[in-house]
C-alpha positions in Angstrom: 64.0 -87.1 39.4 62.9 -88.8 42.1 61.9 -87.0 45.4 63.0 -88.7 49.1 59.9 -90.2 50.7 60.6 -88.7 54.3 60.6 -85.0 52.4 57.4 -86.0 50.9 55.8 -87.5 54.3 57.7 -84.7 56.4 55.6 -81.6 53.9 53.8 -80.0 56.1 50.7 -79.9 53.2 51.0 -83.6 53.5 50.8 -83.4 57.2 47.6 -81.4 57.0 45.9 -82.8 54.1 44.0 -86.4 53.6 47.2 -87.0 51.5 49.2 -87.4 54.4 47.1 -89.5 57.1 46.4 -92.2 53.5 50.6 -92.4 53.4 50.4 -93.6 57.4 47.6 -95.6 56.3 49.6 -96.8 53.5 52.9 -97.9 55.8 50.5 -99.5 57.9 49.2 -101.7 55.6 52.5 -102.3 53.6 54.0 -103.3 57.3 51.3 -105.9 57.8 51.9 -107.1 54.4 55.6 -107.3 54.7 56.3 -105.6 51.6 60.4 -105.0 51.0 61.7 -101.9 51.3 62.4 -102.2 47.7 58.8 -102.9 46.5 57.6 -100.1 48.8 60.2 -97.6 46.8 58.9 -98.7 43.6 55.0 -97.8 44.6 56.2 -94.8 46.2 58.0 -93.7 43.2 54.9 -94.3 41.0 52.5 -92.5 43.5 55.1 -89.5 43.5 55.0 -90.0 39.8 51.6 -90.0 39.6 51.4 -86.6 41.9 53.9 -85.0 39.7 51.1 -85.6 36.7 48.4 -84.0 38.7 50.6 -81.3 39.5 51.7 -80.7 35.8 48.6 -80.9 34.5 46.8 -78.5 37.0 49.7 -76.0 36.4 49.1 -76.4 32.6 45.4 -75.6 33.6 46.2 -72.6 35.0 48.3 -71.7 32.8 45.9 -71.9 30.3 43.3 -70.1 32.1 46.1 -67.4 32.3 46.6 -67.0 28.7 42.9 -66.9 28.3 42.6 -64.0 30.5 45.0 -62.0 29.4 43.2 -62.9 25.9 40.1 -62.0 26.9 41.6 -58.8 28.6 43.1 -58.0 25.1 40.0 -58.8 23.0 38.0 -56.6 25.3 41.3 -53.9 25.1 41.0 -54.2 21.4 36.4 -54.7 21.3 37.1 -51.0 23.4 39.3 -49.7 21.0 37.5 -50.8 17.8 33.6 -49.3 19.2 35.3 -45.8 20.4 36.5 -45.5 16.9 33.6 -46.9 15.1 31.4 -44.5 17.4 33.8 -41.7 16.9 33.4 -41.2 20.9 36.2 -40.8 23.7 36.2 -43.2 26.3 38.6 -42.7 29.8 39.3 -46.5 30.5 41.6 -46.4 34.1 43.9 -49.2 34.2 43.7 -50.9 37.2 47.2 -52.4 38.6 46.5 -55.9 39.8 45.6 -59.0 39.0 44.0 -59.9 35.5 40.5 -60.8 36.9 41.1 -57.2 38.5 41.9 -55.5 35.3 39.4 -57.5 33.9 36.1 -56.5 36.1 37.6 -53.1 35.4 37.0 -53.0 31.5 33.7 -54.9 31.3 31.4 -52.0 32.3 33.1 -49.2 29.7 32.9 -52.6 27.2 29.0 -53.1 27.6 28.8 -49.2 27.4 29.6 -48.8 24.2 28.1 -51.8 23.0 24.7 -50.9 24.1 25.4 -47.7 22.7 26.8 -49.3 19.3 23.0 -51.7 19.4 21.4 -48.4 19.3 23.8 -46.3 16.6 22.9 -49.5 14.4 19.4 -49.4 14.9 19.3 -45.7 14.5 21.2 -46.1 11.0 19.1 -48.5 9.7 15.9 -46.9 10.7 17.4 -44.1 8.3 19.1 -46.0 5.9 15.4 -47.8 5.5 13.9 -44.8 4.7 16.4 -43.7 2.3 16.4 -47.0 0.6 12.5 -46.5 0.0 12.7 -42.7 -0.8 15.1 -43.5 -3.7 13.3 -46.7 -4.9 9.8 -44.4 -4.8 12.0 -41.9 -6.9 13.2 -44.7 -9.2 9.6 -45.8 -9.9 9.9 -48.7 -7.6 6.6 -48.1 -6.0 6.4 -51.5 -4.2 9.7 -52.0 -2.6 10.0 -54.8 -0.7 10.9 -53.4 2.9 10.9 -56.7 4.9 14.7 -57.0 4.6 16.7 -54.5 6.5 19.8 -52.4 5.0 23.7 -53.6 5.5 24.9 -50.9 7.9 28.9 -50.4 8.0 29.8 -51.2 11.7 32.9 -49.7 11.2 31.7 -46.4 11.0 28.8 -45.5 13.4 30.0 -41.5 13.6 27.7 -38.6 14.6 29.4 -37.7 11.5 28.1 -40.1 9.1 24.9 -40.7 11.0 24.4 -36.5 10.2 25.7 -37.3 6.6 22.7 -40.1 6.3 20.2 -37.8 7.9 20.8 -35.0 5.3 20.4 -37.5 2.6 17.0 -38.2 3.7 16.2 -34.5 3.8 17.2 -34.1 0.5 15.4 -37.3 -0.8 12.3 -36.2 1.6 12.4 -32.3 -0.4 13.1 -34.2 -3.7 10.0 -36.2 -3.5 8.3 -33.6 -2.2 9.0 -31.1 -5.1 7.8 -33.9 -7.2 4.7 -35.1 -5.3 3.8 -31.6 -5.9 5.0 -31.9 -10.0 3.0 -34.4 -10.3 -0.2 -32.9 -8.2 0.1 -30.1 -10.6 0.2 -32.3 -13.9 -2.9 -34.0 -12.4 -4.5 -30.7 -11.8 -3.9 -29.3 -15.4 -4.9 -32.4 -16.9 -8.0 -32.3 -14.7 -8.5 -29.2 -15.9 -7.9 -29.5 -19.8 -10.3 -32.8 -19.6 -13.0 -30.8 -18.4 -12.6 -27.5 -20.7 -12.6 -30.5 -24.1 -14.6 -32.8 -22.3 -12.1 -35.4 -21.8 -12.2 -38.9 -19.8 -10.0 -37.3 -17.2 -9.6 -41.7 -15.7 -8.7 -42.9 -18.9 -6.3 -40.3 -19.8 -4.7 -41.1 -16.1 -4.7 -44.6 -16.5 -2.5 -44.4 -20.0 0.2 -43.0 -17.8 0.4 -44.6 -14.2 -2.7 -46.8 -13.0 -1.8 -45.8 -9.3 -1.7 -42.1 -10.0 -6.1 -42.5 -10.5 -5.9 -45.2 -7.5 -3.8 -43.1 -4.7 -6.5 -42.0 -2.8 -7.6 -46.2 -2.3 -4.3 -46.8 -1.1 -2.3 -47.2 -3.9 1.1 -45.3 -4.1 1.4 -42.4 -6.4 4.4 -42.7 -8.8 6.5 -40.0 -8.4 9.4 -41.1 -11.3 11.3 -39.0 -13.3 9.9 -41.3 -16.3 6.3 -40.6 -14.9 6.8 -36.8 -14.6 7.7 -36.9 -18.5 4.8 -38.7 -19.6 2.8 -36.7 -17.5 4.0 -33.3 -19.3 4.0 -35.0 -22.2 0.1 -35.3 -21.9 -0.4 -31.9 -20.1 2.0 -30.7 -23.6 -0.5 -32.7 -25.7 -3.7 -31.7 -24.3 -2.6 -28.2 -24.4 -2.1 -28.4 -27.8 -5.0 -30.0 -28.5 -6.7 -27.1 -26.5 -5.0 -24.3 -29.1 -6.0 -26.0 -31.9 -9.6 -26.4 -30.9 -10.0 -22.7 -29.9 -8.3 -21.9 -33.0 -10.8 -23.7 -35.1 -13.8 -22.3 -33.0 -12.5 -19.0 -33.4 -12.0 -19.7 -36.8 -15.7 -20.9 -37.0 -16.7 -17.9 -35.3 -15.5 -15.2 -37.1 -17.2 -16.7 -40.2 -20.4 -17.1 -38.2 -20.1 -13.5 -37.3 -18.8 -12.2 -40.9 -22.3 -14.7 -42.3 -24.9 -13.1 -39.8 -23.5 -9.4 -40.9 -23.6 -10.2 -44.5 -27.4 -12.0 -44.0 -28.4 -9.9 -41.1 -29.3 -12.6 -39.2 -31.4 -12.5 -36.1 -30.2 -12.1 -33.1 -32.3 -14.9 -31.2 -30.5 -17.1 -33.8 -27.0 -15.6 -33.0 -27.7 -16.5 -29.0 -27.9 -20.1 -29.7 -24.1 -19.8 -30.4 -22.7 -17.4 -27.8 -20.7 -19.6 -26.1 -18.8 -20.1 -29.5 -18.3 -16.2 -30.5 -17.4 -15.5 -26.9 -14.5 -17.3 -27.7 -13.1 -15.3 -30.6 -11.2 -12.6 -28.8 -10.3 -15.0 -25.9 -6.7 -16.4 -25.0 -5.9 -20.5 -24.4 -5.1 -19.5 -20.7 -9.0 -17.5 -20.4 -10.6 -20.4 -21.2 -12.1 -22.3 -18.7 -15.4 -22.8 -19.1 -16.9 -26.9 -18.8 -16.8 -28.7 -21.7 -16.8 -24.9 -23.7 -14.6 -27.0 -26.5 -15.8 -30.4 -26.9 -15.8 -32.2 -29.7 -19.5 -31.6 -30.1 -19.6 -28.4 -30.0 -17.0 -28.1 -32.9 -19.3 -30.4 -34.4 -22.6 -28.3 -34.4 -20.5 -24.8 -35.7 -19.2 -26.9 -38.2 -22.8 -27.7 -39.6 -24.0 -24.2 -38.3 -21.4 -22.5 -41.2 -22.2 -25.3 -43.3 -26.0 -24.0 -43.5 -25.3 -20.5 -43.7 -22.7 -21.5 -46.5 -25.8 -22.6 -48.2 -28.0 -19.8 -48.0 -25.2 -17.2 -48.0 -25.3 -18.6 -51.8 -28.8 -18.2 -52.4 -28.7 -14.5 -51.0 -25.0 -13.4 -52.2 -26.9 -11.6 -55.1 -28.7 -9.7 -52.5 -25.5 -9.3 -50.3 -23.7 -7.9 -53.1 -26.1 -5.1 -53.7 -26.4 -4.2 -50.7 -22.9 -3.8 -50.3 -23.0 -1.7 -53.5 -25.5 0.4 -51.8 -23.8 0.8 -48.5 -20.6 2.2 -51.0 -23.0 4.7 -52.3 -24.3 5.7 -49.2 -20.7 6.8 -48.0 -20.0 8.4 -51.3 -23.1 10.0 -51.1 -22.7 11.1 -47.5 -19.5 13.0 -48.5 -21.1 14.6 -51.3 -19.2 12.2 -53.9 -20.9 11.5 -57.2 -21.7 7.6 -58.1 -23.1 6.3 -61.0 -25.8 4.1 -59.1 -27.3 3.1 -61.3 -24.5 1.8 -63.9 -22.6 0.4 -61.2 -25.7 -1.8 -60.6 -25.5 -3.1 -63.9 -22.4 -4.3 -64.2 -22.3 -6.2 -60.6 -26.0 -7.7 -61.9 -24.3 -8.4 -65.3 -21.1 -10.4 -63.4 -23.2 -12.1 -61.4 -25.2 -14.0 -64.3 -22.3 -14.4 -65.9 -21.1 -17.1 -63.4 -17.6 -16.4 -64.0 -16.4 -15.2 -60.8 -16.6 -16.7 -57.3 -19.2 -14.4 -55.4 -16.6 -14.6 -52.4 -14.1 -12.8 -54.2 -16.4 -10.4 -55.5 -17.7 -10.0 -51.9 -14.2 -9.6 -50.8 -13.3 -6.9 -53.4 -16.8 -5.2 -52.6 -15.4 -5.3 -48.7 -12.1 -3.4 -50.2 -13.9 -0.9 -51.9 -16.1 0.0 -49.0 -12.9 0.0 -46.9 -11.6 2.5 -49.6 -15.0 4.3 -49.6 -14.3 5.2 -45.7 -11.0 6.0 -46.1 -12.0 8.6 -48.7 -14.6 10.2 -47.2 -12.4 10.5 -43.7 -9.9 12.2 -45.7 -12.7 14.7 -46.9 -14.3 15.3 -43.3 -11.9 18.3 -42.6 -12.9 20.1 -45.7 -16.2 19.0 -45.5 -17.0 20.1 -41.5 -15.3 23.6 -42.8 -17.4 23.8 -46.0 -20.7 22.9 -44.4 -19.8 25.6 -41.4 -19.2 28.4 -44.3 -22.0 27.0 -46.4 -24.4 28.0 -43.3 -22.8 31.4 -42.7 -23.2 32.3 -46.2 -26.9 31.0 -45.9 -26.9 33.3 -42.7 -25.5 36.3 -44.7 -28.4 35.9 -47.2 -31.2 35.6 -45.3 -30.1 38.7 -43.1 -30.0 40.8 -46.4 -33.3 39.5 -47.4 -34.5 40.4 -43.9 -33.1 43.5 -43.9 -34.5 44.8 -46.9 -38.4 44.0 -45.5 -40.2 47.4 -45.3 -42.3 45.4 -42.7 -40.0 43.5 -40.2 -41.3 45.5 -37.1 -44.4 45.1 -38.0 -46.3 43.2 -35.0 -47.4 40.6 -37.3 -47.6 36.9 -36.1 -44.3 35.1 -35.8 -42.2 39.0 -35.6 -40.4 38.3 -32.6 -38.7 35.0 -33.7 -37.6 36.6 -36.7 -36.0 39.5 -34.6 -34.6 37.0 -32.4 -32.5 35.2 -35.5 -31.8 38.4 -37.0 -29.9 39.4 -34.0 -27.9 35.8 -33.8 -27.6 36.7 -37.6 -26.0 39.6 -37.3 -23.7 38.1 -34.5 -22.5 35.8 -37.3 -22.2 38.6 -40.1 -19.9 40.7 -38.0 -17.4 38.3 -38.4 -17.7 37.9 -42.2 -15.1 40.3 -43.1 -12.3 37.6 -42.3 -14.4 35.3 -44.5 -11.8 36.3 -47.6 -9.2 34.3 -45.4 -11.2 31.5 -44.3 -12.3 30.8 -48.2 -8.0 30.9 -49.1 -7.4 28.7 -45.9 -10.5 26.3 -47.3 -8.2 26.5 -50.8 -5.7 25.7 -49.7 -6.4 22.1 -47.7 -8.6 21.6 -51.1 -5.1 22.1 -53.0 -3.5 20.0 -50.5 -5.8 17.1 -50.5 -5.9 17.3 -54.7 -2.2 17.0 -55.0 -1.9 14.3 -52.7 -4.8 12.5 -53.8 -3.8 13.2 -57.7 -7.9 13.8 -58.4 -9.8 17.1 -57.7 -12.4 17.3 -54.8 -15.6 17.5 -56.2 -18.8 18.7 -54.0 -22.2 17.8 -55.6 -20.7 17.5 -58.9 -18.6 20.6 -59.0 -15.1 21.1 -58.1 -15.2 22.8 -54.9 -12.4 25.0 -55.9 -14.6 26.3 -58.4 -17.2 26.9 -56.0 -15.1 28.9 -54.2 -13.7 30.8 -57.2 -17.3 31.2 -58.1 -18.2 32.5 -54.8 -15.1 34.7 -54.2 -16.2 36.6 -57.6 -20.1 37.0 -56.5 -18.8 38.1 -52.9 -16.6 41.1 -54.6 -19.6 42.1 -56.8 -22.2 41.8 -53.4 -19.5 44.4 -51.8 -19.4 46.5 -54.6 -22.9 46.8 -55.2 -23.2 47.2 -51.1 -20.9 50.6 -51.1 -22.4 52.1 -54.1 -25.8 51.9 -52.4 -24.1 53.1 -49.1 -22.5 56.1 -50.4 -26.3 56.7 -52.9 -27.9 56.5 -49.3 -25.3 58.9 -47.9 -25.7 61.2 -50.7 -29.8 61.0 -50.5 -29.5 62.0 -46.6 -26.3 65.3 -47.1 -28.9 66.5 -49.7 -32.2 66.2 -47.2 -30.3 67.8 -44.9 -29.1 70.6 -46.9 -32.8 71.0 -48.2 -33.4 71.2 -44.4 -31.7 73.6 -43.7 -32.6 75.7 -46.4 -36.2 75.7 -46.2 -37.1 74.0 -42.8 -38.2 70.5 -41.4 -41.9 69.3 -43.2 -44.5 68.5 -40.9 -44.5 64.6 -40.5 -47.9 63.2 -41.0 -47.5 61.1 -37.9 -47.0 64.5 -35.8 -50.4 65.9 -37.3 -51.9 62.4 -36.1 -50.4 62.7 -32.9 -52.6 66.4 -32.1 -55.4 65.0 -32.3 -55.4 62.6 -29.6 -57.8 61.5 -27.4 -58.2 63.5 -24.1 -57.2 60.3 -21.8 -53.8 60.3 -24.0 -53.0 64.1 -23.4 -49.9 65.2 -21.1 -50.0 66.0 -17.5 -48.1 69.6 -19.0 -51.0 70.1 -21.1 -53.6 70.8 -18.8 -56.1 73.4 -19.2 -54.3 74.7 -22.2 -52.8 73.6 -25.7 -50.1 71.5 -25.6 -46.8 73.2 -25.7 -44.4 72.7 -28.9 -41.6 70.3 -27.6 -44.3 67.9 -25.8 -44.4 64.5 -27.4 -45.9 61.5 -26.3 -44.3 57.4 -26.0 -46.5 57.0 -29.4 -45.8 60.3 -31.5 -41.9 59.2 -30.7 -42.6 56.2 -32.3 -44.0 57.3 -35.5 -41.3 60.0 -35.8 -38.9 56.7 -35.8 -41.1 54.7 -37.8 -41.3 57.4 -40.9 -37.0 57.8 -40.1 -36.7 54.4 -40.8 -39.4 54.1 -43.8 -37.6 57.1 -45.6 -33.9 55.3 -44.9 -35.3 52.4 -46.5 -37.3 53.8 -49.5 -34.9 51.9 -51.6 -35.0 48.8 -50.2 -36.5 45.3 -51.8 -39.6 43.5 -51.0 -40.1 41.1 -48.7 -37.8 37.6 -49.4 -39.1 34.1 -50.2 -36.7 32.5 -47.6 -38.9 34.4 -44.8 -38.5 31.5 -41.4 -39.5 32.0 -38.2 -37.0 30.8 -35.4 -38.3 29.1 -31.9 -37.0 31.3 -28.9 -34.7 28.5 -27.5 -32.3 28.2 -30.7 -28.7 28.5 -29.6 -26.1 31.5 -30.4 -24.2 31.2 -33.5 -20.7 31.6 -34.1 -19.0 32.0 -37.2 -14.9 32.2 -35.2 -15.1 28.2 -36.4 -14.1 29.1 -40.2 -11.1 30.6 -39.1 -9.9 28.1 -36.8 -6.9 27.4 -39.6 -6.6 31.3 -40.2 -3.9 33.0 -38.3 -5.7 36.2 -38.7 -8.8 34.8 -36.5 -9.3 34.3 -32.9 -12.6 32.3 -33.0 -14.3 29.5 -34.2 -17.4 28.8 -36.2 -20.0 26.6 -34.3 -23.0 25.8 -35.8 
């Protein structure tokens, strides 16, 4: 469609544009020329077709740059959309009515917002996603991760949410390898430890399990794996073991050492040298902690220690066994148990040289019978602490009867006063001897007691001590008897003195004729310048009045005893309640 050339000169844009004044130009020349009308339609035609071009292809232009704005406007709409939701924020965009350029300026500053804040959510979760990735390589075992390349991070989801999510992960990766750091500090510890109690390359057991775990301190990582925490209890486990059975055996050792210097009586500047190895006999696995307390050579030099004494306990073992055969009699013989000594003797000598049993065994049996021995005689010690207590009564009883019947006990005769002194602690005892009867049943009966239960009778020095006590029982009666027939003679001896008395008068008593002639420094303050009168006695005639009593009370009594001991002054009371301390009937207790 072709457009009128007077509308196109007669635009006012053509008018007022270079366009317009190079038409006029145009005319002008095409009138100089001469050009037809025709041939000047033709050129104007192809200059307004050439316009039209221009035209179309500056409109397409803008159309284009139209489309491309409102493209741009709804990648930004969309870039907006897509960081608020990857960021999990909420961002107030305002849409602006008006042009696109307008809407445009609007959107880019919210846009660079959130990418700048997207920039730094990426960095911030792969600064943790880093760490996490090394954490749980460190926990694989993967010591020397490479850590040049950084970790993917999902763009799509940059949450506070998931950023919190990763954050906690590293937490519990960080406490993980924390727990295990100190796991494995603590396997390192004990095996540092156990190394030094056995005296153990503490580097070289290490080394077997992790070369960095001896290196961490020169900058090498420590392992921290859950295959390096096994192998390391698995060599605390080991060591440990190894530990026990070492003690064992050096206890073991030591209790023979021990058991060898008892049987050989060893010295004790010998036993020293191997203190630190008896020490260790009553000790636990976890006590012991002492440097290099058991190394293989110490083990060593017990081993050869026992080895020795092996060899000379079997040179001495004849020896050993006697003197276990004595130490057997000397508990018999301290219980008052009768032993053949002397054919005992000769049948251990006869084994012996016979060389068909193992001395250990016979040791061993020997250690059984003493262990017998000292059962038996602690079943005795009842009966025997009662029996000895009655034993020294009776002893007590005698000697005051002996004592008793001296004519010359107040005599003042060297030594007089101790034996007064016993006699009174004597007589102390004796005035408890009337429960004696129930003190001998109650002695009976734990005699009857222990025979039944022991199927063998108790035998004191030979004797059965029941017939002792049957024995005694029947002597005591006849001592009683004989003692109140000579009570009621003496009672008889005094009614008929008395009756004579008072028949024919007192007798002059020799002392009182002694006592008148005293010297004149001696005589009464009464008796001054005349005779003395007939009731007046003196400290020394009163004495010889008592002295002739008791010589004429005593007329029938013995002669001095055999048994006649002096006592110091310091001897301690005697008590004779302690035989009745099983009576019912008693409320003391003999204590000698």
């Amino acid at each position: 469609m072709s457009v009128p050339v007077n509308k196109i000169f007669s635009s006012p844009i053509l008018k007022t544009t270079t366009c317009g004044s190079l038409l006029q130009e145009l005319q002008k020349i095409w009138d100089e020329i001469g050009l037809s009308d025709t041939e000047r339609d033709k050129m104007l035609l192809q200059l307004e077709q050439e316009c039209l071009d221009v035209y179309r292809r500056k409109v397409e232009k803008a159309s284009k740059y139209k489309a491309d704005l409102h493209q741009a406007l709804a990648e930004a709409d969309s870039e907006v959309a897509n960081l608020v939701s990857a960021l999990g924020e909420q961002a107030s965009i305002s849409r602006v009515k008006g042009t696109l350029k307008d809407q445009i300026s609007a959107i880019k500053p919210v846009l660079e917002d959130l990418r700048r804040k997207k920039d730094e959510r990426v960095k911030e979760f792969q600064k943790i996603q880093s760490q996490i990735v090394q954490l749980l390589a460190q926990l694989a075992g993967n010591a020397h991760h490479d850590n040049s390349s950084d970790p993917q991070v999902d763009e799509c989801d940059l949450t506070v949410v998931k950023l919190g999510e990763l954050k906690s992960q590293l937490q519990e990766l960080q406490r993980e390898k924390t727990v295990r750091v100190q796991k494995v500090n603590g396997h390192i510890s004990c095996i540092h430890e156990l190394c030094i109690v056995m005296s153990v390359d503490f580097f070289e057991t290490i080394n077997k399990v992790y070369p960095s775990l001896s290196d961490s301190a020169h900058g090498q990582p420590k392992s921290i794996s859950n295959d390096t925490l096994a192998r390391l209890a698995a060599v605390v486990h080991s060591l440990k073991q190894e530990k026990q059975q070492r003690l064992r055996k050096l206890q073991d050792l030591g209790s023979t050492l021990v058991e060898l210097w008892n049987l050989m009586d060893t010295p004790v500047d010998e036993q020293n040298v191997f203190h630190h190895v008896t020490c260790l006999i009553c000790s636990s696995t976890d006590e012991i902690s002492s440097q290099g307390c058991l190394a293989l050579d110490v083990i060593e030099k017990t081993e050869l220690e026992v080895q020795r004494l092996n060899i000379v306990k079997a040179s001495k073992m004849k020896e050993l066994v006697l003197k276990k055969q004595k130490e057997i009699e000397e508990i018999y013989k301290g219980v008052h148990v009768d032993v053949d000594s002397n054919t005992e003797r000769e049948i251990l000598n006869n084994i012996i040289d016979s060389g068909n049993v193992d001395l250990s065994d016979l040791l061993a049996g020997m250690d059984d019978q003493i262990i017998k021995a000292k059962e038996q005689a602690l079943s005795r010690k009842d009966i025997l602490e009662k029996m000895e207590k009655w034993k020294f009564a009776v002893e007590e009883e005698a000697w005051l009867e002996n004592y008793e019947r001296d004519q010359n006990r107040y005599s003042a005769g060297r030594g007089a006063h101790k034996n007064l002194k016993r006699a009174e602690k004597a007589r102390t005892l004796v005035s408890k001897i009337p429960c004696e009867a129930s003190l001998v049943e109650n002695l009976k009966a734990k005699v009857i007691v222990w025979e039944e239960d022991k199927g063998i009778q108790f035998m004191y020095d030979k004797v059965p001590l029941l017939e002792t006590l049957r024995v005694y029982n029947v002597s005591r009666q006849e001592r009683e008897e004989e003692k109140r027939k000579t009570r009621e003679k003496k009672r008889l001896q005094e009614q008929h003195v008395a009756e004579q008395e008072t028949l024919y008068g007192t007798k002059p008593s020799p002392m009182r004729a002694l006592t008148s002639k005293k010297p004149l420094g001696q005589i009464n303050s009464n008796t001054v310048g005349g005779t003395p009168g007939r009731h007046a006695t003196t400290p020394l005639s009163r004495h010889g009045i008592s002295a002739a009593k008791e010589r004429r009370d005593k007329a029938t009594a013995a002669p001095i005893p055999v048994n006649y001991v002096a006592l110091p002054k310091d001897d301690p009371p005697v008590s004779l309640s302690g035989l009745a301390a099983d009576s019912p009937s008693q409320t003391g207790q003999f204590s000698r």
